[in-house]
C-alpha positions in Angstrom: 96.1 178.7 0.5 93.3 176.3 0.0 94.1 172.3 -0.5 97.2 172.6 0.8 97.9 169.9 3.9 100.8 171.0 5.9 103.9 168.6 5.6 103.0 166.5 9.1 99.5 165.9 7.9 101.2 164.1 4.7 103.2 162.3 7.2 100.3 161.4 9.3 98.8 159.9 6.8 101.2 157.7 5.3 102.7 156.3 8.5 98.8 155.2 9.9 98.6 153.3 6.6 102.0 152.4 6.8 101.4 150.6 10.0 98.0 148.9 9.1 100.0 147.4 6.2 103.0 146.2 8.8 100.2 144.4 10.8 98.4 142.9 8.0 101.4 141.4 6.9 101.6 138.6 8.8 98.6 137.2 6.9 100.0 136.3 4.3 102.3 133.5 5.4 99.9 131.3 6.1 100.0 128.5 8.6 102.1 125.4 9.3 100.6 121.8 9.7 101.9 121.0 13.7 101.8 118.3 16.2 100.8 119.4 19.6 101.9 117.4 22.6 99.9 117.8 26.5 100.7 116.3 29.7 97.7 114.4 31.0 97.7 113.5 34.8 100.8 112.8 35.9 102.9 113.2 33.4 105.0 116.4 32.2 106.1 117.8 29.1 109.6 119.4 29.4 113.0 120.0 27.4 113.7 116.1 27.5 110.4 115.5 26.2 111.0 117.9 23.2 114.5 116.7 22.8 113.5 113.1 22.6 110.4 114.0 20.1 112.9 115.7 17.9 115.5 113.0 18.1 112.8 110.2 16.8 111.3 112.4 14.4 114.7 112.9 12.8 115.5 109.5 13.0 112.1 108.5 10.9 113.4 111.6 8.2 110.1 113.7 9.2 111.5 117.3 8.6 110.8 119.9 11.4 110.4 123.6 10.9 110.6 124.2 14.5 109.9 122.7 17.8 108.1 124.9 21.0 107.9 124.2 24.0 105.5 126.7 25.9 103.6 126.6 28.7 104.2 123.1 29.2 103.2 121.9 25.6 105.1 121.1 22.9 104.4 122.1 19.4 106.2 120.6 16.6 106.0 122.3 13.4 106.5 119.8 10.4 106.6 120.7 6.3 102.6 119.3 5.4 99.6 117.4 6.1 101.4 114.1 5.4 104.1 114.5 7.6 101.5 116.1 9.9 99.6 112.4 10.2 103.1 110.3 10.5 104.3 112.6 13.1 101.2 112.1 15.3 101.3 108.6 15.2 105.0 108.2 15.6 104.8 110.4 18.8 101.7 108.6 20.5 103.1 105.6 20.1 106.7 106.8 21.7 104.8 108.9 24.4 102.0 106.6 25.6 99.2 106.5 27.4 100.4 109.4 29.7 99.9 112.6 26.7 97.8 113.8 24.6 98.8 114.0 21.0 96.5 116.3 18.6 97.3 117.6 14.6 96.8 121.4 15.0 97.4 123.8 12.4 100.5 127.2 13.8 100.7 130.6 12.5 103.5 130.5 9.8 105.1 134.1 11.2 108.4 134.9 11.0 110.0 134.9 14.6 111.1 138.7 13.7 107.2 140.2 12.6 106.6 138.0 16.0 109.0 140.0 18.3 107.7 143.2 17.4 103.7 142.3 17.6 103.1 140.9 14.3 100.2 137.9 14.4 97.9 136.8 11.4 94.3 137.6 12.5 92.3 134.6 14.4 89.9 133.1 12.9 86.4 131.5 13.9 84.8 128.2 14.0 83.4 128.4 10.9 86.5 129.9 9.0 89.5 128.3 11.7 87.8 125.0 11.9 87.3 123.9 16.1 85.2 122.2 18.4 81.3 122.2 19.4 80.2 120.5 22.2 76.9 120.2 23.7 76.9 119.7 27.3 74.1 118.7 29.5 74.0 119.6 33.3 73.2 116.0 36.0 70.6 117.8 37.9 70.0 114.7 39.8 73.8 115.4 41.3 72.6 118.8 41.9 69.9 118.1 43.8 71.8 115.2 45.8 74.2 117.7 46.6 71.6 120.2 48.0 70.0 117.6 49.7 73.3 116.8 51.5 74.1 120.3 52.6 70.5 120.2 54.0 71.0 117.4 55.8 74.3 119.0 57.2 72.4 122.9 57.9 69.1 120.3 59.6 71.9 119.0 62.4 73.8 122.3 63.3 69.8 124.1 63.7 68.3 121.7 65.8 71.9 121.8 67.6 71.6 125.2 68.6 67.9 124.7 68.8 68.5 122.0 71.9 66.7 120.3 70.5 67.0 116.1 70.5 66.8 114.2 67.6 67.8 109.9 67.1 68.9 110.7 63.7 68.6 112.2 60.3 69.4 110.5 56.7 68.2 111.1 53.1 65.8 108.8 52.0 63.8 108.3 48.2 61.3 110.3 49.4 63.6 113.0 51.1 65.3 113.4 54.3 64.1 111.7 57.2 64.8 113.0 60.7 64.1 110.7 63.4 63.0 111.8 67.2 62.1 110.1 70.7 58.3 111.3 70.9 55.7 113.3 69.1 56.1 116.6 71.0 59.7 116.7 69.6 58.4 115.9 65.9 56.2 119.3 66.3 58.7 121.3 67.7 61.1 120.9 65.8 58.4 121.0 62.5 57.8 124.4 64.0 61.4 125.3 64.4 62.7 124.5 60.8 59.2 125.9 59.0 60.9 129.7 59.8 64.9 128.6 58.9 63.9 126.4 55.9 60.7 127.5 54.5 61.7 126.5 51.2 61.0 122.6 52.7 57.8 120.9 52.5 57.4 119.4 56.0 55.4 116.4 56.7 55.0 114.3 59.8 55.3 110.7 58.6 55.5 109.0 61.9 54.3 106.0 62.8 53.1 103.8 65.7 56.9 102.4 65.9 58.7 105.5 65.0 58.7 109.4 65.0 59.6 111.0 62.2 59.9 114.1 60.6 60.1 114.0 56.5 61.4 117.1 55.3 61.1 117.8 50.9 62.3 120.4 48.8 59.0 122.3 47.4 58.4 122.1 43.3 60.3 125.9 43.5 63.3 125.4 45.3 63.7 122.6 43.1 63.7 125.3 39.8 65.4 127.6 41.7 68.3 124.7 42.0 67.8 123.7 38.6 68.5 127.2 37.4 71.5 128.0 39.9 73.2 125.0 38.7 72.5 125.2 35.0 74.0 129.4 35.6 77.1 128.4 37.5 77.9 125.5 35.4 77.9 128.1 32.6 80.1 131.1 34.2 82.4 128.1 35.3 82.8 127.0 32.1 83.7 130.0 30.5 86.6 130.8 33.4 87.9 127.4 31.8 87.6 128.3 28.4 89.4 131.7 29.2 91.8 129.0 30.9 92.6 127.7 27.4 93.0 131.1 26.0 90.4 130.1 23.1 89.6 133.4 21.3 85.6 134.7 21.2 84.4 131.2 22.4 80.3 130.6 22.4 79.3 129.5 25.8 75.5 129.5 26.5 72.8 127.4 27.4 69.8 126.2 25.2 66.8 125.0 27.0 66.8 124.2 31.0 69.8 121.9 31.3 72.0 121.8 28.5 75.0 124.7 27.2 76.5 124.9 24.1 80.0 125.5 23.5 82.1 126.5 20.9 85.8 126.7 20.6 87.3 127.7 17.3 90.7 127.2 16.7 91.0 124.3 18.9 92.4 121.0 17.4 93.3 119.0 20.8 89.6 118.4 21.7 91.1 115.7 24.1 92.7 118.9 26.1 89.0 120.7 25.7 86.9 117.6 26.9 89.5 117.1 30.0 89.4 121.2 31.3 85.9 121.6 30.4 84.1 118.5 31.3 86.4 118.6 34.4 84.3 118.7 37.7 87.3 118.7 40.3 86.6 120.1 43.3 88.2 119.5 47.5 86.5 119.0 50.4 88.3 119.3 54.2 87.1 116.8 56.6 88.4 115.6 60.2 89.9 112.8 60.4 88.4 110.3 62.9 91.1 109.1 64.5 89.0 107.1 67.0 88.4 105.1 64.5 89.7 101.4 64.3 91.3 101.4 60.5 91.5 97.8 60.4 88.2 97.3 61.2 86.9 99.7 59.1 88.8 98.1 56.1 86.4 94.8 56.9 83.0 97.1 56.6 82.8 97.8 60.1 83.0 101.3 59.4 81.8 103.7 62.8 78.4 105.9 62.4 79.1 109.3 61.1 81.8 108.3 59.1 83.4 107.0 55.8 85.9 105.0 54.3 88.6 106.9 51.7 91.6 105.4 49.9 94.8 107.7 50.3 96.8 108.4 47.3 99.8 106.7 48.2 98.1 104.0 49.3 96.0 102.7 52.5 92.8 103.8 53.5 91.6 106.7 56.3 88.8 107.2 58.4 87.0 110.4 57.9 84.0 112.2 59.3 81.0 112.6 57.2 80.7 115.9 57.7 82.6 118.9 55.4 84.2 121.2 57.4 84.7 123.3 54.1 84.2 123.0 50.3 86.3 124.3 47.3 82.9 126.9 46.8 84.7 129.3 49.1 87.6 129.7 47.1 88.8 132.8 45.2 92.2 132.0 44.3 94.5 129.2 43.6 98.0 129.5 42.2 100.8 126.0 41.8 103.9 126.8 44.3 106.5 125.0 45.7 107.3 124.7 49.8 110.5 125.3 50.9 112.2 121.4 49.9 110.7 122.3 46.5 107.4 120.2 46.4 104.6 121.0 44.5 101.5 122.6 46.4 98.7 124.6 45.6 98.5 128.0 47.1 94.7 128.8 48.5 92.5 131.7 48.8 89.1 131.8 50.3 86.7 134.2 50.5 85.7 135.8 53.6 82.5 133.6 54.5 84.8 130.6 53.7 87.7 132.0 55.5 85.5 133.0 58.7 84.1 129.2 58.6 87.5 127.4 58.3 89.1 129.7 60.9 86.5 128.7 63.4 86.8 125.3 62.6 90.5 124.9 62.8 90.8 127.0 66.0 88.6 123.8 67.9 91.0 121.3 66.4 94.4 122.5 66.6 96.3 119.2 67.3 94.0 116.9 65.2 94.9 115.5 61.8 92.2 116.9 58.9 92.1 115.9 55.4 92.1 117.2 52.1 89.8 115.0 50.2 89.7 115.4 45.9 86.7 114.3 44.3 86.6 114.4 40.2 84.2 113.3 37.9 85.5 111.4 34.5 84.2 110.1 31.4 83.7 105.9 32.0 83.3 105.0 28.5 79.9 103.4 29.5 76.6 104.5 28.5 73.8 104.8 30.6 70.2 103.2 29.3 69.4 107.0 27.8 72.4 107.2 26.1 74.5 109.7 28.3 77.8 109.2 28.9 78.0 107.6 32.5 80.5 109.3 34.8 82.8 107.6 36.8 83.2 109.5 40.7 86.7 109.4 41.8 86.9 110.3 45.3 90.7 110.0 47.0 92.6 111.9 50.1 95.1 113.6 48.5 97.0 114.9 52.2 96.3 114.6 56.0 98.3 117.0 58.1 97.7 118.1 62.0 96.5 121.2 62.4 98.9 123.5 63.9 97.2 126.7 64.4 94.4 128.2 63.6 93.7 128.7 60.2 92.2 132.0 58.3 91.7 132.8 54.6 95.2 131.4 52.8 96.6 128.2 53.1 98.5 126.0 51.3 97.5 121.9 49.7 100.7 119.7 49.3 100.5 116.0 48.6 100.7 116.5 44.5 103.0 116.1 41.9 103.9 119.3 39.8 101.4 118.2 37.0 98.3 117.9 39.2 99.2 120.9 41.3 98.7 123.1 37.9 95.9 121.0 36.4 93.9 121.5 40.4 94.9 125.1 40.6 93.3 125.9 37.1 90.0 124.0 38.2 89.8 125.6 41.6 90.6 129.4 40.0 88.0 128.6 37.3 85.6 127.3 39.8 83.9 124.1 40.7 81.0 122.8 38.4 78.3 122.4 40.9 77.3 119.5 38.6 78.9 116.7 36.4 78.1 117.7 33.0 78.0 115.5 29.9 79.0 115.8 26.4 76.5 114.7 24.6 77.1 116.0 21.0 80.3 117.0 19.9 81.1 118.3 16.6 84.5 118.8 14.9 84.7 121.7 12.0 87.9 120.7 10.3 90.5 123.1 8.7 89.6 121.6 4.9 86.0 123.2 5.1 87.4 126.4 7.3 89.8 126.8 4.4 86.6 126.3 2.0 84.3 128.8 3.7 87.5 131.4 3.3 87.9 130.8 -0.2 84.6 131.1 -1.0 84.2 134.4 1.2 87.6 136.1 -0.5 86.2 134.9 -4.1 82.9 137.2 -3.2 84.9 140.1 -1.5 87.4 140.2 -4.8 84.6 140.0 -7.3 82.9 142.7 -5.3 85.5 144.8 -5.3 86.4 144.2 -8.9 83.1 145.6 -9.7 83.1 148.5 -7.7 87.2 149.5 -8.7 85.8 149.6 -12.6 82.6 151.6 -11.8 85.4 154.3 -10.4 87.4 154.2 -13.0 84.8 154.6 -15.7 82.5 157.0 -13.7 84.7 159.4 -11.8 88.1 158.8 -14.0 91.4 160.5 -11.9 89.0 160.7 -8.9 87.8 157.3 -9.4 91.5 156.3 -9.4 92.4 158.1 -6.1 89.4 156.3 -4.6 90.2 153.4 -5.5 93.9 153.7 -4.0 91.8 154.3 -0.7 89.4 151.7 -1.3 92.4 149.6 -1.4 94.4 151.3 1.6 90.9 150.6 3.3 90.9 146.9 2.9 94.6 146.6 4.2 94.0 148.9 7.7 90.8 146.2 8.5 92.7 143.2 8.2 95.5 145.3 10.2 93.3 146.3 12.8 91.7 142.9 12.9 95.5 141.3 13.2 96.4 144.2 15.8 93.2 143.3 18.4 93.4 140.5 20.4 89.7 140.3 20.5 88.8 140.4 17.1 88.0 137.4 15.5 87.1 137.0 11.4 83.9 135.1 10.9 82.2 134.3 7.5 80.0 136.4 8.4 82.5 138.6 9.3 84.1 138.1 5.3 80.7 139.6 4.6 81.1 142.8 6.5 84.4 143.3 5.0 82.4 143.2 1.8 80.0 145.7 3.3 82.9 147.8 4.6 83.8 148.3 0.4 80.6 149.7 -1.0 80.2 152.0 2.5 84.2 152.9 1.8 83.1 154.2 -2.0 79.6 155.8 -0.6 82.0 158.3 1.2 84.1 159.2 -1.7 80.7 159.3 -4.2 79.6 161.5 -2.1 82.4 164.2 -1.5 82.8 163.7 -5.5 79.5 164.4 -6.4 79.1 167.4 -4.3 82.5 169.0 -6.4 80.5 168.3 -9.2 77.5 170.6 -7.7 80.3 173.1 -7.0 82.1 173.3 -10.7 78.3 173.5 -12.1 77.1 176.4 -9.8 80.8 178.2 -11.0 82.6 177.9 -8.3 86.6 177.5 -9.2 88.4 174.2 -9.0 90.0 174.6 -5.5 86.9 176.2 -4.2 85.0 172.9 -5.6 87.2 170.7 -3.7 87.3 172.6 -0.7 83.5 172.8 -0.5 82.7 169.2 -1.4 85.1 167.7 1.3 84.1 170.1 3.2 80.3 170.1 3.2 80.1 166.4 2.6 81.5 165.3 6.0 78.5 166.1 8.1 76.4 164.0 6.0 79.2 161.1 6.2 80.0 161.5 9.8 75.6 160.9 10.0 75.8 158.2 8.1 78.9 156.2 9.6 77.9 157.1 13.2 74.6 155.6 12.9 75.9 152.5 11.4 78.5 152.0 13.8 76.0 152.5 16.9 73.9 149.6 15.1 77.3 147.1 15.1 77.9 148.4 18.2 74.4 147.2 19.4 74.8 143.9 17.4 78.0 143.0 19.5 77.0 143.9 22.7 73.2 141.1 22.4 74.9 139.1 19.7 76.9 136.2 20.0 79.7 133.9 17.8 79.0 134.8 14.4 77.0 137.9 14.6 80.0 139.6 16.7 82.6 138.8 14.3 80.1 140.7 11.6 79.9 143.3 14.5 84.0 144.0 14.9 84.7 143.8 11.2 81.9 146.3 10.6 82.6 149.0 13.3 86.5 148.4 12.2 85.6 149.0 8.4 83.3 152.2 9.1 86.3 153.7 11.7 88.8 153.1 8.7 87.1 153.9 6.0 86.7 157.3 7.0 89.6 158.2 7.5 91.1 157.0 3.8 87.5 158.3 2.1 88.0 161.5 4.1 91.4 162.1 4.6 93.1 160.0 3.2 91.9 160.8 -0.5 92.1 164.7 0.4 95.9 163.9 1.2 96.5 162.6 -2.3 94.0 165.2 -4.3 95.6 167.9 -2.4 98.8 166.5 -3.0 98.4 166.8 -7.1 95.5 169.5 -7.8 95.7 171.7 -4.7 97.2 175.4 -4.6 97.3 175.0 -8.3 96.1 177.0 -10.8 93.1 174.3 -12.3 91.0 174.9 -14.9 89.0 171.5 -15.3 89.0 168.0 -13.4 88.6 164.8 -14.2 85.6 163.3 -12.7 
């Protein structure tokens, strides 16, 4: 019998929309105005932080919806904006100095839609409100870090070499290595020319000394330039993914600055700290010939440097790294075995190879961990960069037992620092400080304002295009509308059901698209009945021929389309993907309600019937 869709179809149907409604639900309860609280270096937030939050909150009548603690932060959901601004201040000045305390704006979903998957759709910078930051790359520390390694790879060659040098040291003008005679100064010119020909070498001795002066050429100076301004930027965005920030921008704009946006985010403080971060560890010998008195009164012995230990004192250590945190692949917070914090270490097989060899020649010597950060001073330097402050302090020295391979273990950290050094490590070190030099702060109000104004042109849209059915195509028009409707609700479920997807403004306007592409379907399945009733075909045959001959011509259109969004989210980025995922979303959905969905209904009332007319 033709129009007839078997009982399961029906079923089909209803249920798909049924559950696109279920997810868009959670959209419409809005959000709640919330306090977030975050540990800063050592410090933690735990259940006697939240208890005593709640207690003094109470005690000042500031109403709380609900108070979370997750993932050691605190959230504390409160009735407005109001109460928002008194509960921030009241709980920075309980806390102190030791937390970060940031207003932040909390899905509004019922605990019970949140059980079983419900979650409103995220939002982007420009709708959700967030961060931007500009961030320029010190190439200077770059360079002075390559230079260092140089000066480290220029020792261990003209080791192996045999060759006899007095000295080597970096100088204004480059490294400087120092020798007995001339025929040294030309051997070893000759030597390093084929296992650093990306050097400039120049013999600049003179009738006192001999000296080699070795610079880096105008390209290997780019090509650092470029590997630092690239790393910077993959390492940032392992932190971002860190902070769990949905479709974050992260790329660079000119030769040493990245942009990054973060929408969604409120505690910038939190942002800055993981982002701007540049943590990393060195391992170095201890020199334990060393007289530490003397060394504390500048009489410190050559090849080595002064470091103050965490808990106090100072320690000797070699100048030269036995093995950096670039070797490492993993890094996860544990606990030994008297249930002290420590940070569980991976290295990567050149790095493991390296620090096996090394350990296996000093079993029965003490070697350091040394942890070097970069932080924001508050000082500005004479261009008006933020001058960074270089924290350098030995965080453990233990004897090495054995010999060493690929996983180890750091202890000498609280709980707090054990997480915040794993994160950095796992995301990678930056192999520069960078800087924030513009940082801009989209604020909910405006995100709210962009949405209205986005819904206002998606409503009037649609009201337009819901009457032109009506009036045009009459009982048809109807149906499609009931679709067009359907339609709207399975994007914003969709949207709400992939993590990924992320509603833009620009976004808003591909849902607007997705409503005139939703009718083009149904226009043209309708006027293709039309065709059939005119050329005297019967009413089911009409209908069977116009959704039937119509879908090639759909399927063309929509497939075409969606390859194009498809293209647009694989090159674009920020905004132009959120247009991208709401348009491939709207052309997969509207399909299936232009196609199926209103043959389900017109079957449902006209089909298998005896028909002499329709209205459309």
């Amino acid at each position: 019998m033709l129009n007839k869709y078997p009982m399961w179809k029906n079923i089909m149907v209803v249920l798909i929309i049924a559950i696109g409604g279920f997810y868009a639900i959670p959209n419409l309860f809005g959000e709640d105005h919330a306090v977030q609280v975050v540990a800063t270096r050592g410090a933690e937030v735990n259940a006697t932080t939240q208890a005593n939050v709640v207690q003094m909150l109470e005690g000042k009548g500031i109403a709380i919806k609900r108070a979370e603690l997750e993932n050691g932060q605190l959230l504390v959901r409160v009735q407005n904006a109001e109460q928002q601004l008194l509960a921030k201040e009241a709980i920075a000045e309980q806390l102190g100095q030791k937390f970060t305390v940031a207003l932040n704006l909390a899905p509004a979903t019922p605990e019970w839609l949140e059980a079983v998957g419900g979650s409103p759709m995220k939002l982007g910078l420009d709708l959700r409100g967030g961060v931007h930051f500009l961030m320029e790359v010190d190439m200077g520390e770059a360079i002075r870090k390559m230079e260092e390694a140089k000066v480290a790879d220029f020792r261990s060659q003209l080791r192996e070499e045999k060759i006899r040098y007095a000295g080597i040291r970096k100088t204004p003008k480059g490294i400087a290595i120092k020798f007995r005679d001339a025929d040294t100064v030309s051997k070893a010119e000759n030597y390093l020319k084929t296992r650093s020909n990306d050097m400039v070498y120049t013999d600049a001795s003179t009738d006192k000394e001999f000296i080699l002066l070795a610079t880096m050429s105008d390209v290997y100076l780019k090509q650092i330039k470029e590997e630092a301004l690239q790393q910077n930027i993959t390492t940032i965005r392992n932190r971002v993914n860190e902070l769990g920030v949905a479709e974050p921008v992260v790329q660079r704009q000119g030769a040493e600055r990245i942009i990054v946006e973060l929408p969604g985010v409120q505690d910038t403080a939190r942002a800055k700290e993981i982002l701007g971060a540049t943590a990393s560890i060195e391992f170095r010998m201890v020199d334990d010939n060393a007289d530490v008195s003397a060394a504390a009164s500048g009489r410190v012995p050559a090849g080595a440097e002064v470091y103050q230990r965490r808990e106090g004192g100072i320690v000797v250590l070699k100048k030269e790294v036995m093995l950096t945190g670039d070797h490492i692949t993993g890094a996860q917070p544990t606990f030994d075995e008297y249930s002290r914090p420590q940070v569980a270490i991976n290295l990567d097989a050149k790095g493991g190879t390296i620090f096996s060899n090394v350990t296996k020649d000093n079993i029965g010597k003490p070697m350091a961990t040394l942890f070097i950060e970069y932080k924001d001073s508050g000082l500005r330097n004479p261009d008006g960069t933020v001058k960074m402050t270089k924290i350098e302090e030995v965080i453990s020295v233990a004897t090495i037992q054995a010999r060493l391979g690929r996983n180890f273990v750091i202890t000498g950290l609280e709980h707090s620092e054990a997480q915040s050094l794993a994160l950095l490590l796992r995301a990678g070190a930056l192999i520069a400080p960078v800087t924030i030099v513009e940082e801009r702060t989209i604020g909910p109000s405006l995100g709210a304002e962009n949405i209205e104004n986005g819904v206002q042109a998606m409503v009037w849209g649609m009201v337009v295009v819901l009457v032109f059915m009506m009036i045009y195509y009459r009982a048809f028009g109807f149906i499609a509308n009931l679709a067009l409707m359907a339609n709207l609700i399975m994007v914003v479920g969709v949207m709400s059901m992939i993590p990924g997807a992320v509603l833009t403004l620009p976004g808003i306007a591909g849902m607007v698209l997705t409503v005139g592409m939703a009718v083009d379907g149904n226009v043209l399945i309708f006027e293709r009945i039309r065709e059939e009733i005119l050329g005297g075909r019967s009413v089911q045959q009409a209908i069977h021929e116009g959704y039937g001959n119509a879908f090639s011509t759909i399927a063309d259109a929509n497939i075409t389309t969606f390859m194009t969004a498809l293209i647009l989210f694989a090159v674009g980025t920020g905004a132009v993907k959120g247009f991208a995922v709401t348009l491939m979303i709207g052309i997969a959905t509207s399909m299936f309600t232009a196609i199926v969905g209103t043959r389900s209904i017109v079957n449902a009332i006209w089909g298998g019937k005896r028909v002499k007319s329709l209205s459309i």
